[in-house]
DOZAGU-166259 format. One record per residue (C-alpha): residue number from 1; residue in three letters; x, y, z. Coordinates in Angstrom, 3 decimals, decimal comma. Example, Ala and Ser with C-alpha at 12.3 -4.5 7.8 and 13.67 -1.06 7.14 Angstrom:
<setors>
<setor><n>1</n><res>ALA</res><X>12,300</X><Y>-4,500</Y><Z>7,800</Z></setor>
<setor><n>2</n><res>SER</res><X>13,670</X><Y>-1,060</Y><Z>7,140</Z></setor>
</setors>
This chain:
<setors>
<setor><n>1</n><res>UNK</res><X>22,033</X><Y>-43,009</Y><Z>-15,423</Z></setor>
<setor><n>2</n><res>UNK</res><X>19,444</X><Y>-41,204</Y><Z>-14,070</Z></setor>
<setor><n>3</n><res>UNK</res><X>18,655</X><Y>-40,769</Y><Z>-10,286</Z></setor>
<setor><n>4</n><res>UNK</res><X>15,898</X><Y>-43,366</Y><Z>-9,901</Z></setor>
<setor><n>5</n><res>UNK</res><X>17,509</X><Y>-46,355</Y><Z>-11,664</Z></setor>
<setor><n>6</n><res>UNK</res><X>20,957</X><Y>-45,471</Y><Z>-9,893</Z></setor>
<setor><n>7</n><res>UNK</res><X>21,278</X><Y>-47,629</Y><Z>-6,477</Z></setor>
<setor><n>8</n><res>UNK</res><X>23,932</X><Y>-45,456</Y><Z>-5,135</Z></setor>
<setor><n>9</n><res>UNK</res><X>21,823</X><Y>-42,180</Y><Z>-6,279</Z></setor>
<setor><n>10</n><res>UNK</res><X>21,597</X><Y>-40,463</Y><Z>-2,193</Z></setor>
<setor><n>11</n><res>UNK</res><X>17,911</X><Y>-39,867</Y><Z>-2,489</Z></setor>
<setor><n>12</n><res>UNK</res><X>17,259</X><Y>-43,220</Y><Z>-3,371</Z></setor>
<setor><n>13</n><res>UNK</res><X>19,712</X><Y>-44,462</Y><Z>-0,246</Z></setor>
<setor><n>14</n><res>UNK</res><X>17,337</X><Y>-42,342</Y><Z>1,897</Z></setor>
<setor><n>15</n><res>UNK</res><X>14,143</X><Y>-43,783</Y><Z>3,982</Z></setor>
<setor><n>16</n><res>UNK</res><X>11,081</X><Y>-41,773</Y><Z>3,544</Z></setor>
<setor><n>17</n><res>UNK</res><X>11,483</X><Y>-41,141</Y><Z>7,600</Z></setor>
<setor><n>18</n><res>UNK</res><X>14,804</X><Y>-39,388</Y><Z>6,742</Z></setor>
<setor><n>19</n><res>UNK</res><X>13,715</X><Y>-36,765</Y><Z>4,288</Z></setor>
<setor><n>20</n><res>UNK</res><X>13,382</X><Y>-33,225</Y><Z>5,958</Z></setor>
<setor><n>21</n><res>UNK</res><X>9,628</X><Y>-32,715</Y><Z>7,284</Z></setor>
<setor><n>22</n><res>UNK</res><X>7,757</X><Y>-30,173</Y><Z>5,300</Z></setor>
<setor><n>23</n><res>UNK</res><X>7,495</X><Y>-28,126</Y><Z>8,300</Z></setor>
<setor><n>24</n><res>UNK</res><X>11,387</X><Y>-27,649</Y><Z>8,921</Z></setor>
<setor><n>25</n><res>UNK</res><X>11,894</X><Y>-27,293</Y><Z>5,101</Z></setor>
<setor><n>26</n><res>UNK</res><X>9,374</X><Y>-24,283</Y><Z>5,236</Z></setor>
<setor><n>27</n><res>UNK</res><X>11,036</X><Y>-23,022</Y><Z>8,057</Z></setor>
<setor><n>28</n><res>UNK</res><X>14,634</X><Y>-22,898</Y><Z>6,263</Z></setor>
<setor><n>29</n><res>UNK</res><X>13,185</X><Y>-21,374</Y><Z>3,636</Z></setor>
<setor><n>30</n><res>UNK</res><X>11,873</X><Y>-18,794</Y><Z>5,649</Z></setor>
<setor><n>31</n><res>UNK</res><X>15,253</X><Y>-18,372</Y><Z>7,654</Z></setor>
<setor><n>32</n><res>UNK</res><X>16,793</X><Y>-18,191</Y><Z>4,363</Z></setor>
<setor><n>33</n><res>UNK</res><X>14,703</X><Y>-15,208</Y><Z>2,769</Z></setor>
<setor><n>34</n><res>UNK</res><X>15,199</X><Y>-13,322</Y><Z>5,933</Z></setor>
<setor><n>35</n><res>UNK</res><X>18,842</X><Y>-13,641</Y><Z>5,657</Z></setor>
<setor><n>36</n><res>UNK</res><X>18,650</X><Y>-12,971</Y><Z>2,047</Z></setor>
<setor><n>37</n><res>UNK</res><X>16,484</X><Y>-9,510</Y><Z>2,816</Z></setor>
<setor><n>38</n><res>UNK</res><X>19,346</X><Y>-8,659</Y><Z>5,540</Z></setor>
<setor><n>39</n><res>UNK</res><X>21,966</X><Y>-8,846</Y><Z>2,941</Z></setor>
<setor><n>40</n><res>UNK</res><X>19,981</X><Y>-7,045</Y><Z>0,173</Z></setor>
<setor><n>41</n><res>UNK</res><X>19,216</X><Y>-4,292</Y><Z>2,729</Z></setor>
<setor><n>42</n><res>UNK</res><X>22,954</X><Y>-4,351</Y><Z>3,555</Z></setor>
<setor><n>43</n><res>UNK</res><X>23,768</X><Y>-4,161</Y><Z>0,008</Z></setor>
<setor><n>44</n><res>UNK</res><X>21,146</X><Y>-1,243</Y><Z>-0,702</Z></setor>
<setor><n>45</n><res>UNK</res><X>22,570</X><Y>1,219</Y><Z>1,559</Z></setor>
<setor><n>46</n><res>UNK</res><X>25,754</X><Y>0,599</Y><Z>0,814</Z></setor>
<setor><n>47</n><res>UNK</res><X>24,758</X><Y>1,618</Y><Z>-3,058</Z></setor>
<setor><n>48</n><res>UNK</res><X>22,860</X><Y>4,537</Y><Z>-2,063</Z></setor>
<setor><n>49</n><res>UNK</res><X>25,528</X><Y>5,610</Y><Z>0,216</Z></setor>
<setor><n>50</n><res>UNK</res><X>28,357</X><Y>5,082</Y><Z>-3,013</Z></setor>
<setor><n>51</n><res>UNK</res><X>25,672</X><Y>6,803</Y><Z>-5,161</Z></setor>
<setor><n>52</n><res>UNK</res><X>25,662</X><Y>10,088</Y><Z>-2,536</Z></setor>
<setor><n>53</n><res>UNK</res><X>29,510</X><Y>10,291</Y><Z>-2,479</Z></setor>
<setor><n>54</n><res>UNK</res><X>29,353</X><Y>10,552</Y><Z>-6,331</Z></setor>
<setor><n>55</n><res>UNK</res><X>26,452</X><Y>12,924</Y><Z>-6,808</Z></setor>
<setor><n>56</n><res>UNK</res><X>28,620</X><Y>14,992</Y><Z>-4,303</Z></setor>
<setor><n>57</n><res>UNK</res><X>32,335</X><Y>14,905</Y><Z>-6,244</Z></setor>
<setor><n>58</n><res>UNK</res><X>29,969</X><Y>15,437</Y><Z>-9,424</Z></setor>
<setor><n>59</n><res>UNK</res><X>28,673</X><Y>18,430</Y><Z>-8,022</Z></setor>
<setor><n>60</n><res>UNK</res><X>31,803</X><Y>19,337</Y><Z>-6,809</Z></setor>
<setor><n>61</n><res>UNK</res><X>33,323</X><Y>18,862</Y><Z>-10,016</Z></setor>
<setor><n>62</n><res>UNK</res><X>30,472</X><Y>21,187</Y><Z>-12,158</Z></setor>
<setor><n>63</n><res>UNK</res><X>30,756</X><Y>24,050</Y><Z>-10,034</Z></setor>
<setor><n>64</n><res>UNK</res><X>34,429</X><Y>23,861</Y><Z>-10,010</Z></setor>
<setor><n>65</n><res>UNK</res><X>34,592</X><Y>23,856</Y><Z>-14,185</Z></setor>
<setor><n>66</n><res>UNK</res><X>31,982</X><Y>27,001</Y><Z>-14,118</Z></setor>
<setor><n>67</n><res>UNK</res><X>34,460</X><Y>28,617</Y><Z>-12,345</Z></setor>
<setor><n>68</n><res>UNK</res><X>37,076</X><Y>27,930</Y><Z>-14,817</Z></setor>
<setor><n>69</n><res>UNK</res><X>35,263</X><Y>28,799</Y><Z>-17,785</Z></setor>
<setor><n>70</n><res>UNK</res><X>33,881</X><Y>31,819</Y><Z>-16,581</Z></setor>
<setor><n>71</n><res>UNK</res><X>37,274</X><Y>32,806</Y><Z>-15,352</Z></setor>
<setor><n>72</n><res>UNK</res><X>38,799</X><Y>32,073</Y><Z>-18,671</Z></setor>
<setor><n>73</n><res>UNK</res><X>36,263</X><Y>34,091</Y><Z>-20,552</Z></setor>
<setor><n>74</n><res>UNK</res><X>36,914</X><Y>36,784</Y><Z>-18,273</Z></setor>
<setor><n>75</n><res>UNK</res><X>40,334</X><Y>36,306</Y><Z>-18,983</Z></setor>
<setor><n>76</n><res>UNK</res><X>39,757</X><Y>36,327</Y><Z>-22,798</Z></setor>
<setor><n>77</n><res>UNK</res><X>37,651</X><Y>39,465</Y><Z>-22,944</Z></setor>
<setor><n>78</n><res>UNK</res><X>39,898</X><Y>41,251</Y><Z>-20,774</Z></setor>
<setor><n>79</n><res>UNK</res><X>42,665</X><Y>40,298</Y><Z>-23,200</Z></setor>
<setor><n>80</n><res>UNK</res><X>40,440</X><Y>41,418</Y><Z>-26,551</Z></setor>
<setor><n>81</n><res>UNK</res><X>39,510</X><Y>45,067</Y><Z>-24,391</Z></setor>
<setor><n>82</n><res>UNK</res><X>43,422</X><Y>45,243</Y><Z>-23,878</Z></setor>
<setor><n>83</n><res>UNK</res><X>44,029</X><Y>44,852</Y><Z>-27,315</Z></setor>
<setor><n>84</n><res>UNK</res><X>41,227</X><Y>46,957</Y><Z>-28,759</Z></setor>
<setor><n>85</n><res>UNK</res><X>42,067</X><Y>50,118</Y><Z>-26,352</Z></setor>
<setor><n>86</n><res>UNK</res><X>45,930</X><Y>50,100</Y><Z>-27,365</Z></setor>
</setors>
């Protein structure tokens, strides 16, 4: 059954005095999109700030494997020298 032929339907229980006024439903839906900008905001820094963190550690983490391959091929010619000069 579909809302106008249902009786019990709420819209159809409603007067036309008791729907919201166009004024108050623009103003909710203003409310609403400036709450909805707060939390997107909100949610945006939070990302950027997780984003940071990460670009750190992955910096963190490059310069730290450098270090470990250069030192192990340090390590590997000072092992073939070694060799060569015995």
């Amino acid at each position: 059954m579909n809302q106008m032929t249902n009786p019990k339907h709420p819209l159809k229980a409603m007067s036309s005095s008791s729907y919201p006024s166009d004024d108050s439903r623009y103003w909710e839906a203003i409310n609403r999109l400036t709450a909805h900008e707060a939390m997107c905001e909100e949610r945006s820094k939070t990302i950027f700030n997780r984003l940071e963190r990460i670009d750190g550690r992955l910096d963190t983490m490059s310069r730290h494997m450098f270090m470990i391959g250069f030192t192990i091929i340090c390590s590997m010619a000072g092992l073939i020298v070694t060799l060569l000069l015995k």
